[in-house]
TORSE-507463 format. One record per residue: residue number from 1; residue in one letter; y, z, x of N, C-alpha, C in turn. Coordinates in steps of 0.05 Angstrom, whole numbers, m for minus. Layout:
<pts>
<pt k="NUM" r="A" n_y="Y" n_z="Z" n_x="X" ca_y="Y" ca_z="Z" ca_x="X" c_y="Y" c_z="Z" c_x="X"/>
...
</pts>
This chain:
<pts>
<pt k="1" r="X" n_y="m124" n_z="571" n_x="309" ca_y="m114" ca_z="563" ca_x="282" c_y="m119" c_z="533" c_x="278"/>
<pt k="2" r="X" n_y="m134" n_z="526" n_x="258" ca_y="m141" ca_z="499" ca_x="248" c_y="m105" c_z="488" c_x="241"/>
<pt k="3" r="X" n_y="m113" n_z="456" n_x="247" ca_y="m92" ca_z="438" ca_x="234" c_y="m98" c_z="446" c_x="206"/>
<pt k="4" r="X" n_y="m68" n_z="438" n_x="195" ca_y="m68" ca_z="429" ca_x="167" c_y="m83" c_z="408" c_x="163"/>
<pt k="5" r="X" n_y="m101" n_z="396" n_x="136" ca_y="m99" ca_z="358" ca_x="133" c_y="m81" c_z="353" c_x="128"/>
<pt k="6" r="X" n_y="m76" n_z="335" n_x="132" ca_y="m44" ca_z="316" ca_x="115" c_y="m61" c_z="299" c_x="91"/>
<pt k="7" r="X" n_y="m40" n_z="299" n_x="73" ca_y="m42" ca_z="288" ca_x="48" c_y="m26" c_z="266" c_x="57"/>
<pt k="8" r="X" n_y="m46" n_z="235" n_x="54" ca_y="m23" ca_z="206" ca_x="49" c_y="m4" c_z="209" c_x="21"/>
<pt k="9" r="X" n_y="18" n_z="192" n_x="35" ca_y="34" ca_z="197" ca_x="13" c_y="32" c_z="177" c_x="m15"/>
<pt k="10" r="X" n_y="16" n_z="152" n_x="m5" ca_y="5" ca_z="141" ca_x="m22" c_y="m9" c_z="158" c_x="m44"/>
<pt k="11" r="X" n_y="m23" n_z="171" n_x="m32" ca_y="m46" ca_z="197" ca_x="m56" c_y="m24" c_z="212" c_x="m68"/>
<pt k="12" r="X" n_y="m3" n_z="211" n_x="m76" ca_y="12" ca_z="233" ca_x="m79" c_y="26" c_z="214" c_x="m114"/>
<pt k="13" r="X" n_y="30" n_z="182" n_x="m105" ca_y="32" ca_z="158" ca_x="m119" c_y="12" c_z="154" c_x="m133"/>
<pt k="14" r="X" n_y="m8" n_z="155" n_x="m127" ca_y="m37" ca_z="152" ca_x="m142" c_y="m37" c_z="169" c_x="m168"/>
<pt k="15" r="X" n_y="m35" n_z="203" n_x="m153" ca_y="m33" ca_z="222" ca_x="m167" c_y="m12" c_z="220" c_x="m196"/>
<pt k="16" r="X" n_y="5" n_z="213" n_x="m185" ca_y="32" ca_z="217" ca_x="m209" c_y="25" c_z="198" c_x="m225"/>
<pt k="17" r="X" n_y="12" n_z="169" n_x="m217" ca_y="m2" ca_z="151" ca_x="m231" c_y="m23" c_z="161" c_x="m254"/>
<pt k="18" r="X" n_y="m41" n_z="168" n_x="m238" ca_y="m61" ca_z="164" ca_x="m255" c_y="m82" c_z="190" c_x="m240"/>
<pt k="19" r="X" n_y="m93" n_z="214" n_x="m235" ca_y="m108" ca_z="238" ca_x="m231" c_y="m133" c_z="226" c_x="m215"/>
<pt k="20" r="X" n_y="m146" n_z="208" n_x="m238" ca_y="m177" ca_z="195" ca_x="m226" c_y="m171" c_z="174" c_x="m215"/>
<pt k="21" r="X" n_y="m158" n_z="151" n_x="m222" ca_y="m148" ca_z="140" ca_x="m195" c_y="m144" c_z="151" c_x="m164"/>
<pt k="22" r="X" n_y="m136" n_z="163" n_x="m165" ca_y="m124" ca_z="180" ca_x="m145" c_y="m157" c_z="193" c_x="m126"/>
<pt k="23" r="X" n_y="m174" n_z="197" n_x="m146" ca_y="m193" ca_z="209" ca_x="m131" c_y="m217" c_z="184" c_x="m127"/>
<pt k="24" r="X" n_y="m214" n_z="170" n_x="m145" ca_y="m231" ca_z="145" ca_x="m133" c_y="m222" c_z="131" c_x="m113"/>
<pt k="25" r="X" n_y="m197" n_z="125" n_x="m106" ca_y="m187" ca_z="118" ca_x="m81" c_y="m194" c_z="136" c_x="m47"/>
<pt k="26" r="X" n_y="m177" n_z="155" n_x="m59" ca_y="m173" ca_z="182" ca_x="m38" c_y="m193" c_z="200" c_x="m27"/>
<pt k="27" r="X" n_y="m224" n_z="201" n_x="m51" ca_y="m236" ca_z="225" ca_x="m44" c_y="m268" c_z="210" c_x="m37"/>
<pt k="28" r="X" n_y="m275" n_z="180" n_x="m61" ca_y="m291" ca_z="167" ca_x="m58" c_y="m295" c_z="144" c_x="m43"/>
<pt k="29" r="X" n_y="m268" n_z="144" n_x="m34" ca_y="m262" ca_z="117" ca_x="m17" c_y="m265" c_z="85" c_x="m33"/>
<pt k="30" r="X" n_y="m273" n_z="78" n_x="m53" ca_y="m277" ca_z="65" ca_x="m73" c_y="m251" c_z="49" c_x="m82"/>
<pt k="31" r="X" n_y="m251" n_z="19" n_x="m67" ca_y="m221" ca_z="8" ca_x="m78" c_y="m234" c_z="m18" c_x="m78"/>
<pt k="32" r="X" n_y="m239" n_z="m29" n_x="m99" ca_y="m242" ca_z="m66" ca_x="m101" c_y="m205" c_z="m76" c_x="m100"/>
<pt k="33" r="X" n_y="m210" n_z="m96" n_x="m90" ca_y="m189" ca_z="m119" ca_x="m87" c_y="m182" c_z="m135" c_x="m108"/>
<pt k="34" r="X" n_y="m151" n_z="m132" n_x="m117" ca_y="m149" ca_z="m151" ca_x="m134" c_y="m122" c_z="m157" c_x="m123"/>
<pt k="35" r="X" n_y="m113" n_z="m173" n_x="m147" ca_y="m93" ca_z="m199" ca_x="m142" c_y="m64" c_z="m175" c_x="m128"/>
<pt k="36" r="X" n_y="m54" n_z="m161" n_x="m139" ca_y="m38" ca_z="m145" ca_x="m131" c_y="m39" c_z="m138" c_x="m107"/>
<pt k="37" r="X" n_y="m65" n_z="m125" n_x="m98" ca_y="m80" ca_z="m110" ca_x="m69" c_y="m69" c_z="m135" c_x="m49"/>
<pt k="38" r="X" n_y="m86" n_z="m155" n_x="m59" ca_y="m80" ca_z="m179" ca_x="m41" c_y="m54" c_z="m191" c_x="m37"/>
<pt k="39" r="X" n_y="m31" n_z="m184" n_x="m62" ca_y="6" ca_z="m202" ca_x="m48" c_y="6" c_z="m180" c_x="m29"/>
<pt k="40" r="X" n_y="11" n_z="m153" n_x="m40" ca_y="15" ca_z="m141" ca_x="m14" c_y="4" c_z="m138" c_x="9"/>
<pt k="41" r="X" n_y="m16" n_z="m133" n_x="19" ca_y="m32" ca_z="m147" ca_x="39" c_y="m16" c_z="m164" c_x="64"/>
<pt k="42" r="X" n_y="m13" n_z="m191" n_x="41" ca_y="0" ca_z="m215" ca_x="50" c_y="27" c_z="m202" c_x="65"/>
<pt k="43" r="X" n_y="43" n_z="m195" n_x="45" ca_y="70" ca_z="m193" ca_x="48" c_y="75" c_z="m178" c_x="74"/>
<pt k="44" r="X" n_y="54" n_z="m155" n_x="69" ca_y="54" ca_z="m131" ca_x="90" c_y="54" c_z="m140" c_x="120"/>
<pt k="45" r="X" n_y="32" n_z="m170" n_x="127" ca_y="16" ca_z="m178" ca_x="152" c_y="52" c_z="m202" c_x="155"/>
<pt k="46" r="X" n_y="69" n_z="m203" n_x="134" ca_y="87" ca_z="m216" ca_x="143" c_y="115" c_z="m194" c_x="167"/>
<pt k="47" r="X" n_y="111" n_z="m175" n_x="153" ca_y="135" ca_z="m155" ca_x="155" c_y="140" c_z="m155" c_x="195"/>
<pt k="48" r="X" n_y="127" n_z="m155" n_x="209" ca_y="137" ca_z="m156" ca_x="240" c_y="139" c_z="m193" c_x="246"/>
<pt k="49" r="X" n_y="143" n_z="m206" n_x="234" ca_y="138" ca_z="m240" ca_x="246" c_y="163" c_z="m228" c_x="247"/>
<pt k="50" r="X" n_y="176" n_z="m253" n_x="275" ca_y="201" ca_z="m253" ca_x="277" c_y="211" c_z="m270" c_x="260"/>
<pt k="51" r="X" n_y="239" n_z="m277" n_x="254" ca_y="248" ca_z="m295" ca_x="242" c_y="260" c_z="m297" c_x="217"/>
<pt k="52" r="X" n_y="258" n_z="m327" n_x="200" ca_y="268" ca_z="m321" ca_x="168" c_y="269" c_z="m344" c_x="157"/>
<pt k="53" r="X" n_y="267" n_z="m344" n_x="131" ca_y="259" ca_z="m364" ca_x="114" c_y="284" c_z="m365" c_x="91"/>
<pt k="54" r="X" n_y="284" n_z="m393" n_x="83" ca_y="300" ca_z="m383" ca_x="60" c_y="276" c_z="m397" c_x="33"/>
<pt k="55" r="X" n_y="287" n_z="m377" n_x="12" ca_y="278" ca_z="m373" ca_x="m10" c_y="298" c_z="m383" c_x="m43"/>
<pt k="56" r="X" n_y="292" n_z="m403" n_x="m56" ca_y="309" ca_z="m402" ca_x="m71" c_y="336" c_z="m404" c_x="m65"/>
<pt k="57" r="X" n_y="351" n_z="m410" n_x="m37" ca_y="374" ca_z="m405" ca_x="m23" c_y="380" c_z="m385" c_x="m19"/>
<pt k="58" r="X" n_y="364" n_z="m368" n_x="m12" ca_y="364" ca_z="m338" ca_x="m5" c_y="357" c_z="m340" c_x="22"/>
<pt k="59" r="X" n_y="362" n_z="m323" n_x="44" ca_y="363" ca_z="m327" ca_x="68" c_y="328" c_z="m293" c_x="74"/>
<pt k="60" r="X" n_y="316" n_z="m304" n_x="75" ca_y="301" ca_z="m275" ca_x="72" c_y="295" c_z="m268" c_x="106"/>
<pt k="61" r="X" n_y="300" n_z="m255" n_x="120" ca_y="296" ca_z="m245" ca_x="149" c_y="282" c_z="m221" c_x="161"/>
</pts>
């Protein structure tokens, strides 16, 4: 008996988004970079540093 595929759950966000989105991402592999792509990116390559910053007097950790 074959595995299931798994569906990302991203594709699932795409979908409820937008149908062809969803398949130009997911099926054509097809994603240019923009300003959005790239904060998160950023933010993402922050998320395991140890430590914490403050922000505005916000303590962010």
């Amino acid at each position: 008996m074959e595995e299931p595929e798994l569906l990302p759950l991203s594709a699932l966000q795409h979908w409820a988004c937008c149908p062809r989105q969803c398949a130009v991402i997911h099926l054509e592999q097809a994603v240019d970079d923009n300003l959005h792509r790239l904060r998160g990116q950023a933010v993402h390559a922050q998320v395991d540093r140890p430590g914490f910053e403050l922000r505005h007097g916000l303590r962010v950790a």
